[in-house]
C-alpha positions in Angstrom: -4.7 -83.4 -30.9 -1.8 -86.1 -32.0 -3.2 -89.6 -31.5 -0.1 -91.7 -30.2 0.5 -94.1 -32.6 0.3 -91.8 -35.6 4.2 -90.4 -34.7 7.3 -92.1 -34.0 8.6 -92.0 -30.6 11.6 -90.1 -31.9 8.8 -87.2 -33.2 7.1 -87.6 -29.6 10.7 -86.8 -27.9 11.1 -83.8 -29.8 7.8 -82.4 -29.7 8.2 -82.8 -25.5 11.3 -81.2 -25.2 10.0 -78.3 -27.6 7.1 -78.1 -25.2 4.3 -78.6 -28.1 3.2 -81.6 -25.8 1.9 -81.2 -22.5 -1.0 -83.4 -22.0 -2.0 -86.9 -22.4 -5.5 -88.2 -22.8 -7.4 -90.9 -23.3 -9.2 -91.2 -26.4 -11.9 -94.4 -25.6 -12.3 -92.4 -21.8 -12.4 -88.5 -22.9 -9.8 -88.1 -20.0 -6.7 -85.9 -20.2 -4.1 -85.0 -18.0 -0.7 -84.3 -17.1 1.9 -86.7 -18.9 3.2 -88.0 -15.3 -0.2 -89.4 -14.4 -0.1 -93.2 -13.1 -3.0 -93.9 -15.0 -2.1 -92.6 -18.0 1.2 -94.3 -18.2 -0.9 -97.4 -17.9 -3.2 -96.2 -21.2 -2.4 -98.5 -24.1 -0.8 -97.1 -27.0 -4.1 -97.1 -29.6 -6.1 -94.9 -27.0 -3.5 -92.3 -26.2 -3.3 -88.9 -27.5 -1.5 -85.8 -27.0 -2.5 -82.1 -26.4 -0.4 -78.8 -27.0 -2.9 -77.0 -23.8 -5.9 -77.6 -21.8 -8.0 -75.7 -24.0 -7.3 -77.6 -26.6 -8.8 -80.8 -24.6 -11.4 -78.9 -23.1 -12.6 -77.7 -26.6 -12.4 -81.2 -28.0 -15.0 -82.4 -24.8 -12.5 -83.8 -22.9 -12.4 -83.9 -18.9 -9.5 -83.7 -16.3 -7.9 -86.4 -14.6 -9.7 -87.4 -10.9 -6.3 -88.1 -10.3 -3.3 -85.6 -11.3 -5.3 -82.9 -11.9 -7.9 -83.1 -8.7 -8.6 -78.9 -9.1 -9.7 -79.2 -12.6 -11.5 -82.0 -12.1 -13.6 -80.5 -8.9 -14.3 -77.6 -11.1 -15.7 -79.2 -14.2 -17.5 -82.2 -11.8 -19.0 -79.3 -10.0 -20.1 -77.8 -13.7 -17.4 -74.7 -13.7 -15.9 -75.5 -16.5 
């Protein structure tokens, strides 16, 4: 997990396009999803964090996105996960 205001946004870039980064979440919420997510663009800087996987969020007791990720979510409201 990289919180967001630990890195530089020129560290962020580069860990994107190497693909190291591929999920946001909210750190006050325990909410991650994909870094496209309406709500998530709206997350203030202090909360957000970044994941390299899902099992990386999952692990750490965080729960999908009601709203970009409405499969995952299903699953682990319905106790799948």
């Amino acid at each position: 997990m990289i919180r967001h205001e630990m890195i530089t946004d020129q560290e962020l870039y580069v860990l994107l396009r190497q693909g190291k980064i591929l999920f946001g979440g909210n750190q006050q919420l325990k909410i991650y999803g994909t870094l496209h997510c309406r709500s998530g663009k709206r997350m203030k800087c202090k909360n957000r964090v970044f994941f390299k996987d899902e099992g990386e969020a999952l692990a750490l007791g965080y729960r999908p996105c009601g709203h970009c990720m409405r499969q995952a979510y299903m699953s682990w409201k319905n106790g799948s996960i």
